[in-house]
PyMOL CGO cylinders between C-alpha atoms (Angstrom):
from pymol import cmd
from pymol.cgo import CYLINDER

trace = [
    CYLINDER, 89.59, -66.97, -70.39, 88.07, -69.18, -67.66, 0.3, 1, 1, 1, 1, 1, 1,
    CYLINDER, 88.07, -69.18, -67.66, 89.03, -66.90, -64.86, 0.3, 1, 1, 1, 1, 1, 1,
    CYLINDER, 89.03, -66.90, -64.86, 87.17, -63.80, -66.73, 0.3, 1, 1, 1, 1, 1, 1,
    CYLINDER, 87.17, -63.80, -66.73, 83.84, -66.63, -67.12, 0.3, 1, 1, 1, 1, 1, 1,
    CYLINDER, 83.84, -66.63, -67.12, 84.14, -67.79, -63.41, 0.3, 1, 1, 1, 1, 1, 1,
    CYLINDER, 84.14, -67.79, -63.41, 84.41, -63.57, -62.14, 0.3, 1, 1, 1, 1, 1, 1,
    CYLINDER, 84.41, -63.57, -62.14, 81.16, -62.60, -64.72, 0.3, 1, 1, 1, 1, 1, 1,
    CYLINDER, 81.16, -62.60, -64.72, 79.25, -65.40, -63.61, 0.3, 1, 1, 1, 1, 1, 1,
    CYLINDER, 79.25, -65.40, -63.61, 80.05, -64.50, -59.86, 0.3, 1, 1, 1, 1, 1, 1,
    CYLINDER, 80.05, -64.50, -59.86, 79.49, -60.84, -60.04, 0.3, 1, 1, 1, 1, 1, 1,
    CYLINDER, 79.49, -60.84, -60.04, 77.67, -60.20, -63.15, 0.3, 1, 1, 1, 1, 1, 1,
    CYLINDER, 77.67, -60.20, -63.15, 74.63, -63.32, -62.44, 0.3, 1, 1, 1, 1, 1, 1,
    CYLINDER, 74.63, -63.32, -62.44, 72.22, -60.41, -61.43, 0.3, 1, 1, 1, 1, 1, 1,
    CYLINDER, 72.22, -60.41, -61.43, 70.89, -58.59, -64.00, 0.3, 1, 1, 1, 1, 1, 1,
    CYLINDER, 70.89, -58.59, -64.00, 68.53, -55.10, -63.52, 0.3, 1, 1, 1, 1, 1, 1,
    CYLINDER, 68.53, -55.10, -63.52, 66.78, -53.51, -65.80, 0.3, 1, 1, 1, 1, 1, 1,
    CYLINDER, 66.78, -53.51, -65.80, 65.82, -50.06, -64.87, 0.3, 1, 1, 1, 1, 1, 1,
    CYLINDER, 65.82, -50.06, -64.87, 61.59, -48.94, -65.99, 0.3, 1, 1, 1, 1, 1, 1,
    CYLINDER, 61.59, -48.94, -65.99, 59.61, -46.11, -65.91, 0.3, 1, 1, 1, 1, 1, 1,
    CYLINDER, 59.61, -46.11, -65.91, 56.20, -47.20, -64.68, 0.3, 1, 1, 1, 1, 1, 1,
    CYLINDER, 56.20, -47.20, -64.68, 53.01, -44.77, -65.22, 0.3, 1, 1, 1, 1, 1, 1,
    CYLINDER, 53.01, -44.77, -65.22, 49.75, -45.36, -63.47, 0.3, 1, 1, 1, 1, 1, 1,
    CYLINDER, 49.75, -45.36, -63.47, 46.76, -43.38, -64.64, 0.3, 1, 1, 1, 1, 1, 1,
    CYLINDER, 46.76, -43.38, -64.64, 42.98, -43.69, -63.85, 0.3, 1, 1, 1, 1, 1, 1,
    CYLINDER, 42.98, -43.69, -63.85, 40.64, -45.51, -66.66, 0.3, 1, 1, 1, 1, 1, 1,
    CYLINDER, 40.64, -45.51, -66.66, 38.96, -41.98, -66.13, 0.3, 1, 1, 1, 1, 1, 1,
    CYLINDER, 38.96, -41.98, -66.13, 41.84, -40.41, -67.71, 0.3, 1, 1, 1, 1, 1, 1,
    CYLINDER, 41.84, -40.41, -67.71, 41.30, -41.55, -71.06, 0.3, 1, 1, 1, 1, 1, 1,
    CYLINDER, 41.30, -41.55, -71.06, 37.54, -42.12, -71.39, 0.3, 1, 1, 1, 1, 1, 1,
    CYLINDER, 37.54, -42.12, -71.39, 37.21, -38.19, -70.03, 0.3, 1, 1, 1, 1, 1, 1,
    CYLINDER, 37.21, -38.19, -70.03, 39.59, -37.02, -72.99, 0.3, 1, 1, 1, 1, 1, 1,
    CYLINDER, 39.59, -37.02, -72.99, 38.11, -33.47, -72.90, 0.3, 1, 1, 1, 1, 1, 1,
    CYLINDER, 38.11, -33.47, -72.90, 40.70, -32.20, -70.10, 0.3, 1, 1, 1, 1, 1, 1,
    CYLINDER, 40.70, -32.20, -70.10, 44.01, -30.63, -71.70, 0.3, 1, 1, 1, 1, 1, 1,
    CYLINDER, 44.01, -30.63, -71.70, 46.74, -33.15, -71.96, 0.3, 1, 1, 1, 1, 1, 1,
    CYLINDER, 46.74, -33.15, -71.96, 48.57, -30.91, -68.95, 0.3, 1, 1, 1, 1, 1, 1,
    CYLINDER, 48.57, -30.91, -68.95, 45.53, -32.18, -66.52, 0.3, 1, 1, 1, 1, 1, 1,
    CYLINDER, 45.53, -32.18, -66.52, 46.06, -35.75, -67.55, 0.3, 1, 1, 1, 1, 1, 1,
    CYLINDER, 46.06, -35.75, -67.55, 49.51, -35.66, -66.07, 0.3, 1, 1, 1, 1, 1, 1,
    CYLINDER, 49.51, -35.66, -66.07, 48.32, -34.64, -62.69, 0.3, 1, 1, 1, 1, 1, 1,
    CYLINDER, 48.32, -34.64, -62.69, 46.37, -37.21, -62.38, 0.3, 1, 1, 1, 1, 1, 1,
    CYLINDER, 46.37, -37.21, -62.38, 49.13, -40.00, -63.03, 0.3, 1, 1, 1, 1, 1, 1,
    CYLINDER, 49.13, -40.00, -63.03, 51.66, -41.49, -61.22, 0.3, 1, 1, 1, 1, 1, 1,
    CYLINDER, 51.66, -41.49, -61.22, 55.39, -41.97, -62.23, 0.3, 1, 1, 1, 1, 1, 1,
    CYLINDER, 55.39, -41.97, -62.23, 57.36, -44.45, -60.38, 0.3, 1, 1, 1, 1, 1, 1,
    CYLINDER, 57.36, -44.45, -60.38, 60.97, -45.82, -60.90, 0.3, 1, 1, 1, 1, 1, 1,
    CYLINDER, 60.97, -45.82, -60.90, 61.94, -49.27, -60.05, 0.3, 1, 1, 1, 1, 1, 1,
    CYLINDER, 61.94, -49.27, -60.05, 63.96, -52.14, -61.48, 0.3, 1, 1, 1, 1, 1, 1,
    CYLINDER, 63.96, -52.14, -61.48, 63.37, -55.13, -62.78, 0.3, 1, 1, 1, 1, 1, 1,
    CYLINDER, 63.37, -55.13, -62.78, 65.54, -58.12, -61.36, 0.3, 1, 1, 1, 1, 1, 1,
    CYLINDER, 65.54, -58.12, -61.36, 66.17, -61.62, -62.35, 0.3, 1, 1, 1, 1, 1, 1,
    CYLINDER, 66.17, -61.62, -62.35, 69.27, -64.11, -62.41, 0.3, 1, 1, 1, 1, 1, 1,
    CYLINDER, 69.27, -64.11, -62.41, 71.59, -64.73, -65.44, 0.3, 1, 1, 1, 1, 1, 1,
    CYLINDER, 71.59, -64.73, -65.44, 72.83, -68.34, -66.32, 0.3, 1, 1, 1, 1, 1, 1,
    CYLINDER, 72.83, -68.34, -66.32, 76.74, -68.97, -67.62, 0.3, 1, 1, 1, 1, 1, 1,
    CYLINDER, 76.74, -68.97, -67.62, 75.54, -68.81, -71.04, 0.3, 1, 1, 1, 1, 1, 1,
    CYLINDER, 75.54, -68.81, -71.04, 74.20, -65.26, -70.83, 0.3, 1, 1, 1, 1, 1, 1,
    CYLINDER, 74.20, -65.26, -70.83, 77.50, -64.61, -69.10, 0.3, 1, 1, 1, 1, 1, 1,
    CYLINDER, 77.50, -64.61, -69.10, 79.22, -66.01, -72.23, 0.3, 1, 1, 1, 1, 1, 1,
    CYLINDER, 79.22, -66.01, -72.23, 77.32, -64.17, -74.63, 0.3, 1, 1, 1, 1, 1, 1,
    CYLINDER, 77.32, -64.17, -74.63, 77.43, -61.02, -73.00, 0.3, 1, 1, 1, 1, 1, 1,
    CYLINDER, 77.43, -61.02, -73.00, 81.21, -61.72, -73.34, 0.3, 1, 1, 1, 1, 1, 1,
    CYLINDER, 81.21, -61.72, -73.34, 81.50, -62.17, -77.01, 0.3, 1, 1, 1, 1, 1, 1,
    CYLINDER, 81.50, -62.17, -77.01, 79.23, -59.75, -77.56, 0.3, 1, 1, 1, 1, 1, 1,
    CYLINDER, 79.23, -59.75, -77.56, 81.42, -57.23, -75.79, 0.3, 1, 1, 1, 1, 1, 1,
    CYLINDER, 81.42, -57.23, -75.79, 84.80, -58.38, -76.94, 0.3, 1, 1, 1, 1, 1, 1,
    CYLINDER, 84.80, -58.38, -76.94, 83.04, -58.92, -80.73, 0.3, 1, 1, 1, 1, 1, 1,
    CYLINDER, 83.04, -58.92, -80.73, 81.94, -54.88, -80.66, 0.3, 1, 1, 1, 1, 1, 1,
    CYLINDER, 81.94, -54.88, -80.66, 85.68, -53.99, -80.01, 0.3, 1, 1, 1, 1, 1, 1,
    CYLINDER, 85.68, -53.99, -80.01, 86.93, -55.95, -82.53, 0.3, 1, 1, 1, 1, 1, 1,
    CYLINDER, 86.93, -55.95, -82.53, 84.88, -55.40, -85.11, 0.3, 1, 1, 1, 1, 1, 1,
    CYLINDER, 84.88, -55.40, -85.11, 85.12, -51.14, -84.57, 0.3, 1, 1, 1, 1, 1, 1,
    CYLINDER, 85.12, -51.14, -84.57, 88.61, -52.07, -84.48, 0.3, 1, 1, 1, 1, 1, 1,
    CYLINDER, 88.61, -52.07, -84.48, 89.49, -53.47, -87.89, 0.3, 1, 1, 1, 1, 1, 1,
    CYLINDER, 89.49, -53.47, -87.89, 86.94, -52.02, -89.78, 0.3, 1, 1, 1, 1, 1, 1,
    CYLINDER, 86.94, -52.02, -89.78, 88.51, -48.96, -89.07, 0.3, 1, 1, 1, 1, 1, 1,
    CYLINDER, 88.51, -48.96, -89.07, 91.79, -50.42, -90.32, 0.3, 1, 1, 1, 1, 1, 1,
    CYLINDER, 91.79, -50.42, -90.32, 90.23, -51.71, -93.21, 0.3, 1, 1, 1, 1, 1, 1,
    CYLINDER, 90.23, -51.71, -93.21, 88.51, -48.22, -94.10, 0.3, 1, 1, 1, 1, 1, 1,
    CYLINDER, 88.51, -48.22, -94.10, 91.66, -46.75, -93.89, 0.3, 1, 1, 1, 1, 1, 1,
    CYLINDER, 91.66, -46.75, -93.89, 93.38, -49.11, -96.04, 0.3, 1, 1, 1, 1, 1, 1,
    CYLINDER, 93.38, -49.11, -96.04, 91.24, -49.17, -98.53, 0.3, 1, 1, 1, 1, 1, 1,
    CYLINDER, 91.24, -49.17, -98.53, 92.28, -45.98, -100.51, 0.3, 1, 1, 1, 1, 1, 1,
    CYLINDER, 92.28, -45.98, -100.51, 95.73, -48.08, -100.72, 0.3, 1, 1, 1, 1, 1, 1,
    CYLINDER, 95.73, -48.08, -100.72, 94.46, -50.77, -102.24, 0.3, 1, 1, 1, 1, 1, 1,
    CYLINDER, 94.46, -50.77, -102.24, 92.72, -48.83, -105.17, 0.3, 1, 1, 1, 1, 1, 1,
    CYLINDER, 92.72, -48.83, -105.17, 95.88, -46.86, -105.87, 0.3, 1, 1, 1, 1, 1, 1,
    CYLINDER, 95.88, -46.86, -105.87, 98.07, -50.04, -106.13, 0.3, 1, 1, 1, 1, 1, 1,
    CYLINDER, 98.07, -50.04, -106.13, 95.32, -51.71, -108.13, 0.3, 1, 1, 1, 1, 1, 1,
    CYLINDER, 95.32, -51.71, -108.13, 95.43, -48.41, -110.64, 0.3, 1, 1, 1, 1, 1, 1,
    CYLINDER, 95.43, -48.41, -110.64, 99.82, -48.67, -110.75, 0.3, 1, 1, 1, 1, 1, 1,
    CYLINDER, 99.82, -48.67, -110.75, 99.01, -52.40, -111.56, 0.3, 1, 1, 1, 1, 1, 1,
    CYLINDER, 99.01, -52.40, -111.56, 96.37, -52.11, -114.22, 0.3, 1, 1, 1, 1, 1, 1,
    CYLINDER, 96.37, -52.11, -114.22, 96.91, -53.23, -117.56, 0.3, 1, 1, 1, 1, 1, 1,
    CYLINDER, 96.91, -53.23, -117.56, 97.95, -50.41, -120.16, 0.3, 1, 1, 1, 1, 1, 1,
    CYLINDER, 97.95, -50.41, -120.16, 98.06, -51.13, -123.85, 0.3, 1, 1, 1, 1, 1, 1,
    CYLINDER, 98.06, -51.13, -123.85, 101.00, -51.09, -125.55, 0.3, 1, 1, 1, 1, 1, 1,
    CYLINDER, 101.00, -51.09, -125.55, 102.09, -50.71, -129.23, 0.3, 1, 1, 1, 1, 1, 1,
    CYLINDER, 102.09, -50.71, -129.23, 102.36, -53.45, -131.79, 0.3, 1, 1, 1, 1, 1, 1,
    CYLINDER, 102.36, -53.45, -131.79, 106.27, -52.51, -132.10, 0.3, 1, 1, 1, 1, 1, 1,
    CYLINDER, 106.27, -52.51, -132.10, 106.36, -53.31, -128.08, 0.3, 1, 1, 1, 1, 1, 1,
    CYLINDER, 106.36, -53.31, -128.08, 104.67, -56.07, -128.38, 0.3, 1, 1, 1, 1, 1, 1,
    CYLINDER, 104.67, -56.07, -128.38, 107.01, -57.71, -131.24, 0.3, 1, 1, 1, 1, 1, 1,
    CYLINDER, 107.01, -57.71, -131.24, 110.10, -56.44, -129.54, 0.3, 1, 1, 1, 1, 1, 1,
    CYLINDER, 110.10, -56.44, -129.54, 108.87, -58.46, -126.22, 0.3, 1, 1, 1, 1, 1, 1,
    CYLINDER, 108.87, -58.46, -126.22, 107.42, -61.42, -127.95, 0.3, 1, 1, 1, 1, 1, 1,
    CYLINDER, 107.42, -61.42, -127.95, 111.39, -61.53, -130.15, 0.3, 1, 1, 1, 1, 1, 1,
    CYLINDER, 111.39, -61.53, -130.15, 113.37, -61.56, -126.72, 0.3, 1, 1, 1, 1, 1, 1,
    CYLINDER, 113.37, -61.56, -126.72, 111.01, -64.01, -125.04, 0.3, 1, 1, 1, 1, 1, 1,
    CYLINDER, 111.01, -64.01, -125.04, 111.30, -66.45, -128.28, 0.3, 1, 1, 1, 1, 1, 1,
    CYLINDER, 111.30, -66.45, -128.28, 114.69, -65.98, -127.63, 0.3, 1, 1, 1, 1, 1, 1,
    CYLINDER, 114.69, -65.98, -127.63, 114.72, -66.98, -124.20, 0.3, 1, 1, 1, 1, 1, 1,
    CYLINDER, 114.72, -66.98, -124.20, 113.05, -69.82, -124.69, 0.3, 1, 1, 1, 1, 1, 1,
    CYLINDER, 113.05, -69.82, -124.69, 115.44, -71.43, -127.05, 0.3, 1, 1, 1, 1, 1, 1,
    CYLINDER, 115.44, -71.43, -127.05, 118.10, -70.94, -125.26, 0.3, 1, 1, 1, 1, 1, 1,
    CYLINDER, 118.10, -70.94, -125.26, 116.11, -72.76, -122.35, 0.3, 1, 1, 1, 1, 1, 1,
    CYLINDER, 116.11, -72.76, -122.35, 115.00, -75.65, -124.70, 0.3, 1, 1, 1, 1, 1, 1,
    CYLINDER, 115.00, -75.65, -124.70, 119.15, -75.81, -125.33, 0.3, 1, 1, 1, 1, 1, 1,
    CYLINDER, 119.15, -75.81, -125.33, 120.15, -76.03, -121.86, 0.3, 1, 1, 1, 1, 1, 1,
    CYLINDER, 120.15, -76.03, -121.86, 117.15, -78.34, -120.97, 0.3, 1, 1, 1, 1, 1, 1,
    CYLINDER, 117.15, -78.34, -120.97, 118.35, -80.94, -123.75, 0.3, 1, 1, 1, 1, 1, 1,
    CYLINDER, 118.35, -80.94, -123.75, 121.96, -80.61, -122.65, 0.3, 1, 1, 1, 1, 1, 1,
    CYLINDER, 121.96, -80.61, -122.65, 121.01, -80.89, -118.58, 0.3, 1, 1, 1, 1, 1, 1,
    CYLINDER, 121.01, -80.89, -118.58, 119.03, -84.03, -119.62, 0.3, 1, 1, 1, 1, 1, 1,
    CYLINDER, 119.03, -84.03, -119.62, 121.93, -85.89, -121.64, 0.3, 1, 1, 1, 1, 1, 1,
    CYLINDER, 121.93, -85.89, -121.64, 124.23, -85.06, -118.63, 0.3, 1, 1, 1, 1, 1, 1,
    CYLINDER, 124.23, -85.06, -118.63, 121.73, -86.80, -116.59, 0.3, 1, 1, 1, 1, 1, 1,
    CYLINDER, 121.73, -86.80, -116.59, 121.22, -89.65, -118.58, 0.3, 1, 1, 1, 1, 1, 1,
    CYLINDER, 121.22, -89.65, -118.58, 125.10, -89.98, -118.66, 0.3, 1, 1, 1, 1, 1, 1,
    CYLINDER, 125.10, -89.98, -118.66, 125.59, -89.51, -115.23, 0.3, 1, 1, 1, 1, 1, 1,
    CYLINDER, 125.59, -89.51, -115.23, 122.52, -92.44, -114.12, 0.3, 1, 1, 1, 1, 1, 1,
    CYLINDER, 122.52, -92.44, -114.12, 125.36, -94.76, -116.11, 0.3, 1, 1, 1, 1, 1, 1,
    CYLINDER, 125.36, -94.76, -116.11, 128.00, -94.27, -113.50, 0.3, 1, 1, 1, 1, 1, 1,
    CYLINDER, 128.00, -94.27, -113.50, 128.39, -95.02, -109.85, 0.3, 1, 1, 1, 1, 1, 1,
    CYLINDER, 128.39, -95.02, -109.85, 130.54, -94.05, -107.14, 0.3, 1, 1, 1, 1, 1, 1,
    CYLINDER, 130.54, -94.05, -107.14, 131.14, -91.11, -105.03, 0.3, 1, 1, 1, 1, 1, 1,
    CYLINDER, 131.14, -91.11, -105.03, 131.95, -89.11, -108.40, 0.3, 1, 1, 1, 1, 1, 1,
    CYLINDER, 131.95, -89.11, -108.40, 129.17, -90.00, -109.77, 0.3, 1, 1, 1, 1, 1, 1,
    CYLINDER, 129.17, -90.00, -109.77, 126.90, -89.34, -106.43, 0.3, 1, 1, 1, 1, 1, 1,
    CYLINDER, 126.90, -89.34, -106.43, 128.57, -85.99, -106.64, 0.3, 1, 1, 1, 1, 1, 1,
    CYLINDER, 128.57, -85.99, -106.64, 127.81, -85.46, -110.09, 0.3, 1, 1, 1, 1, 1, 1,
    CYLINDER, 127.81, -85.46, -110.09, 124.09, -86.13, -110.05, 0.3, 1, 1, 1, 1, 1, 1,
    CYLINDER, 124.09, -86.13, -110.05, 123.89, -83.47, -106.93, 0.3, 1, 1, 1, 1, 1, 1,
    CYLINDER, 123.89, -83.47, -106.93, 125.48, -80.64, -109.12, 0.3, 1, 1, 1, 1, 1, 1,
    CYLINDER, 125.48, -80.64, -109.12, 123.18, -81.69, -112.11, 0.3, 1, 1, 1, 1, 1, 1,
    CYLINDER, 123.18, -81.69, -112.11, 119.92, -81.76, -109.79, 0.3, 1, 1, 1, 1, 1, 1,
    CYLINDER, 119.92, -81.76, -109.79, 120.90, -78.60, -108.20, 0.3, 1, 1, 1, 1, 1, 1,
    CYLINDER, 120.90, -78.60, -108.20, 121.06, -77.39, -112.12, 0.3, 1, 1, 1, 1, 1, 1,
    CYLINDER, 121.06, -77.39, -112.12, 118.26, -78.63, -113.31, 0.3, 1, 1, 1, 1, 1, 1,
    CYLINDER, 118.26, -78.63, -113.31, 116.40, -76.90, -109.76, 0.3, 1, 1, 1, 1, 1, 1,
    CYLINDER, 116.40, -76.90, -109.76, 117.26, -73.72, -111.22, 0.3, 1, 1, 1, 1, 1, 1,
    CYLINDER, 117.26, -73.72, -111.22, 116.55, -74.19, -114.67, 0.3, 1, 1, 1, 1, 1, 1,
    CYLINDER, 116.55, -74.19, -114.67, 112.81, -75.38, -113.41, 0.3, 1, 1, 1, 1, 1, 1,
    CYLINDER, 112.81, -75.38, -113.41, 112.90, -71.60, -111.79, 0.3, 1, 1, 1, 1, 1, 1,
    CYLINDER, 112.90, -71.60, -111.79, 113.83, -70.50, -115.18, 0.3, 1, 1, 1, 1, 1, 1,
    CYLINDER, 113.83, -70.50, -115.18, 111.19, -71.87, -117.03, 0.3, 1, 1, 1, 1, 1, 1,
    CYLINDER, 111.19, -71.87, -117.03, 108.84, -71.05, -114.24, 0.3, 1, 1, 1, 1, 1, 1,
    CYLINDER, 108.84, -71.05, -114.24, 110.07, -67.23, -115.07, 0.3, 1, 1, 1, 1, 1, 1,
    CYLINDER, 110.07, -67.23, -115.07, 109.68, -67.05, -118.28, 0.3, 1, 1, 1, 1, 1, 1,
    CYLINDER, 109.68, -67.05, -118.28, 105.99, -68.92, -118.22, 0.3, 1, 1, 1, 1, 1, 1,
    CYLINDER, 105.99, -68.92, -118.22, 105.16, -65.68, -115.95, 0.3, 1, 1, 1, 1, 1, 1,
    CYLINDER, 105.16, -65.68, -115.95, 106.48, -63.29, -118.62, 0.3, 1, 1, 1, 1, 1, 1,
    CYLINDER, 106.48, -63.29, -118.62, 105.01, -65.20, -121.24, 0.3, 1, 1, 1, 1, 1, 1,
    CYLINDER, 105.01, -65.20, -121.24, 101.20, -64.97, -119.21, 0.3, 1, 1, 1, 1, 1, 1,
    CYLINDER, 101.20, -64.97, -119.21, 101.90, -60.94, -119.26, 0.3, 1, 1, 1, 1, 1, 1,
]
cmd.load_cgo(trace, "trace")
Protein backbone atom coordinates (compact mmCIF):
# COMPACT_ATOMS: atom_id res chain seq x y z
CA UNK A 1 0.00 0.00 0.00
CA UNK A 2 2.69 2.59 0.81
CA UNK A 3 4.77 1.80 -2.20
CA UNK A 4 1.54 2.39 -4.60
CA UNK A 5 1.10 6.10 -2.32
CA UNK A 6 4.89 6.95 -2.60
CA UNK A 7 4.76 6.00 -6.91
CA UNK A 8 1.16 8.24 -7.29
CA UNK A 9 2.48 10.97 -5.39
CA UNK A 10 5.79 10.86 -7.51
CA UNK A 11 4.30 10.49 -10.87
CA UNK A 12 0.75 11.33 -10.55
CA UNK A 13 1.47 15.11 -8.37
CA UNK A 14 0.72 16.92 -11.75
CA UNK A 15 -2.57 17.15 -12.65
CA UNK A 16 -3.97 18.67 -16.35
CA UNK A 17 -7.04 19.42 -17.21
CA UNK A 18 -7.61 19.72 -20.85
CA UNK A 19 -10.25 23.20 -22.04
CA UNK A 20 -11.67 24.41 -24.94
CA UNK A 21 -11.24 28.18 -24.87
CA UNK A 22 -13.47 30.49 -27.33
CA UNK A 23 -12.69 34.11 -27.89
CA UNK A 24 -15.27 36.19 -29.69
CA UNK A 25 -15.60 40.02 -30.22
CA UNK A 26 -18.24 42.00 -27.82
CA UNK A 27 -19.41 42.88 -31.49
CA UNK A 28 -20.46 39.42 -31.95
CA UNK A 29 -23.26 39.42 -29.73
CA UNK A 30 -24.51 43.03 -29.60
CA UNK A 31 -24.64 42.73 -33.76
CA UNK A 32 -26.96 39.51 -33.40
CA UNK A 33 -28.46 40.10 -36.89
CA UNK A 34 -25.57 38.01 -38.75
CA UNK A 35 -26.52 34.14 -39.13
CA UNK A 36 -25.12 32.10 -36.35
CA UNK A 37 -22.58 30.54 -39.28
CA UNK A 38 -20.90 34.27 -39.43
CA UNK A 39 -20.53 34.38 -35.70
CA UNK A 40 -18.19 31.44 -35.86
CA UNK A 41 -15.84 33.11 -38.22
CA UNK A 42 -15.32 35.63 -36.25
CA UNK A 43 -14.19 33.53 -33.06
CA UNK A 44 -11.33 31.92 -32.02
CA UNK A 45 -10.96 28.28 -30.69
CA UNK A 46 -7.91 27.43 -28.83
CA UNK A 47 -6.85 24.23 -26.89
CA UNK A 48 -4.69 24.32 -23.90
CA UNK A 49 -4.46 22.76 -20.46
CA UNK A 50 -4.84 23.72 -17.32
CA UNK A 51 -1.96 22.71 -14.80
CA UNK A 52 -1.53 22.71 -11.13
CA UNK A 53 0.13 20.35 -8.39
CA UNK A 54 -1.69 17.61 -6.38
CA UNK A 55 -0.96 17.08 -2.56
CA UNK A 56 -0.75 13.24 -0.97
CA UNK A 57 -4.23 13.54 0.00
CA UNK A 58 -5.58 14.02 -3.52
CA UNK A 59 -3.24 11.15 -4.31
CA UNK A 60 -5.09 9.14 -1.62
CA UNK A 61 -8.40 9.94 -2.68
CA UNK A 62 -7.91 9.47 -6.17
CA UNK A 63 -6.85 5.98 -4.88
CA UNK A 64 -9.92 4.96 -3.05
CA UNK A 65 -11.87 6.41 -5.38
CA UNK A 66 -10.43 4.16 -8.06
CA UNK A 67 -10.07 0.97 -6.10
CA UNK A 68 -13.84 1.89 -4.44
CA UNK A 69 -15.40 1.98 -8.33
CA UNK A 70 -13.97 -1.60 -8.86
CA UNK A 71 -15.23 -2.91 -5.95
CA UNK A 72 -18.34 -1.70 -5.78
CA UNK A 73 -19.15 -2.81 -9.86
CA UNK A 74 -17.73 -5.86 -8.56
CA UNK A 75 -20.07 -7.15 -5.88
CA UNK A 76 -23.00 -5.53 -6.86
CA UNK A 77 -22.87 -7.56 -9.72
CA UNK A 78 -22.54 -10.61 -7.46
CA UNK A 79 -25.19 -9.50 -5.42
CA UNK A 80 -27.63 -8.91 -8.53
CA UNK A 81 -26.96 -12.18 -9.52
CA UNK A 82 -27.62 -13.74 -6.32
CA UNK A 83 -30.48 -12.28 -5.62
CA UNK A 84 -32.96 -14.48 -7.67
CA UNK A 85 -31.45 -17.29 -5.19
CA UNK A 86 -32.34 -15.81 -2.33
CA UNK A 87 -36.11 -15.30 -3.26
CA UNK A 88 -36.42 -18.91 -4.37
CA UNK A 89 -34.97 -20.29 -1.06
CA UNK A 90 -37.06 -17.77 0.85
CA UNK A 91 -40.35 -19.23 -1.23
CA UNK A 92 -39.03 -23.33 -0.35
CA UNK A 93 -38.82 -21.88 3.26
CA UNK A 94 -42.09 -20.08 3.63
CA UNK A 95 -44.57 -21.10 5.97
CA UNK A 96 -47.50 -23.35 4.49
CA UNK A 97 -50.55 -24.14 6.55
CA UNK A 98 -51.21 -27.32 7.54
CA UNK A 99 -54.30 -29.29 8.72
CA UNK A 100 -55.65 -29.50 12.22
CA UNK A 101 -55.05 -33.48 12.01
CA UNK A 102 -51.16 -32.44 11.26
CA UNK A 103 -51.05 -30.27 13.68
CA UNK A 104 -52.40 -32.75 16.57
CA UNK A 105 -50.35 -35.57 15.19
CA UNK A 106 -47.08 -33.16 15.65
CA UNK A 107 -48.13 -31.50 18.80
CA UNK A 108 -48.87 -35.73 20.27
CA UNK A 109 -45.19 -36.80 19.29
CA UNK A 110 -43.60 -33.60 20.59
CA UNK A 111 -45.65 -34.05 24.08
CA UNK A 112 -44.20 -37.21 23.87
CA UNK A 113 -40.78 -36.20 23.51
CA UNK A 114 -40.82 -34.08 26.07
CA UNK A 115 -41.71 -36.50 28.76
CA UNK A 116 -39.46 -38.71 28.01
CA UNK A 117 -36.86 -35.72 28.32
CA UNK A 118 -38.38 -34.54 31.70
CA UNK A 119 -37.65 -38.57 32.65
CA UNK A 120 -34.16 -38.66 31.70
CA UNK A 121 -33.52 -35.07 33.07
CA UNK A 122 -34.83 -36.24 36.66
CA UNK A 123 -32.86 -39.47 36.44
CA UNK A 124 -29.40 -37.55 35.05
CA UNK A 125 -29.92 -35.19 38.05
CA UNK A 126 -30.27 -37.96 40.91
CA UNK A 127 -27.14 -39.62 39.34
CA UNK A 128 -25.51 -36.38 39.83
CA UNK A 129 -26.54 -35.69 43.12
CA UNK A 130 -25.33 -39.29 43.98
CA UNK A 131 -22.25 -39.06 42.35
CA UNK A 132 -21.25 -35.23 44.20
CA UNK A 133 -21.44 -37.82 47.46
CA UNK A 134 -18.46 -39.82 46.40
CA UNK A 135 -14.81 -39.17 45.78
CA UNK A 136 -12.04 -40.79 44.18
CA UNK A 137 -10.90 -41.56 40.78
CA UNK A 138 -14.33 -43.58 40.31
CA UNK A 139 -16.11 -41.06 41.25
CA UNK A 140 -14.00 -38.30 39.09
CA UNK A 141 -14.77 -40.72 36.32
CA UNK A 142 -18.26 -40.92 37.02
CA UNK A 143 -19.13 -37.25 37.10
CA UNK A 144 -17.24 -36.96 33.48
CA UNK A 145 -19.64 -39.64 31.91
CA UNK A 146 -22.68 -37.92 33.68
CA UNK A 147 -21.55 -34.29 32.42
CA UNK A 148 -20.84 -35.58 29.07
CA UNK A 149 -24.69 -36.93 29.44
CA UNK A 150 -26.21 -34.27 30.64
CA UNK A 151 -24.13 -32.10 27.47
CA UNK A 152 -26.21 -34.00 25.22
CA UNK A 153 -29.36 -34.02 26.84
CA UNK A 154 -28.98 -29.92 26.94
CA UNK A 155 -28.71 -30.52 22.88
CA UNK A 156 -31.83 -32.44 23.27
CA UNK A 157 -33.85 -30.06 24.84
CA UNK A 158 -32.30 -27.39 22.74
CA UNK A 159 -33.90 -29.64 19.71
CA UNK A 160 -36.96 -30.06 20.68
CA UNK A 161 -37.42 -26.12 21.86
CA UNK A 162 -36.66 -25.58 17.93
CA UNK A 163 -39.43 -28.01 16.91
CA UNK A 164 -41.62 -26.77 19.44
CA UNK A 165 -41.01 -22.76 17.95
CA UNK A 166 -42.14 -24.38 14.37
Amino acid sequence: GGLVLFLACMFWNTIHIPVDSFECPASVFINSTEDVEGMSDQCTNSEGEITFEGSIPISIIGIFCFVGWWLLSIYLGIGFSALPLAFFRDFKRRPVKITKDTFEEGRKRLLEVIQELMSIGTELRRRKETAKKRSGISAFRKNMEIDNQIRKFELAVNDSDTNFNR
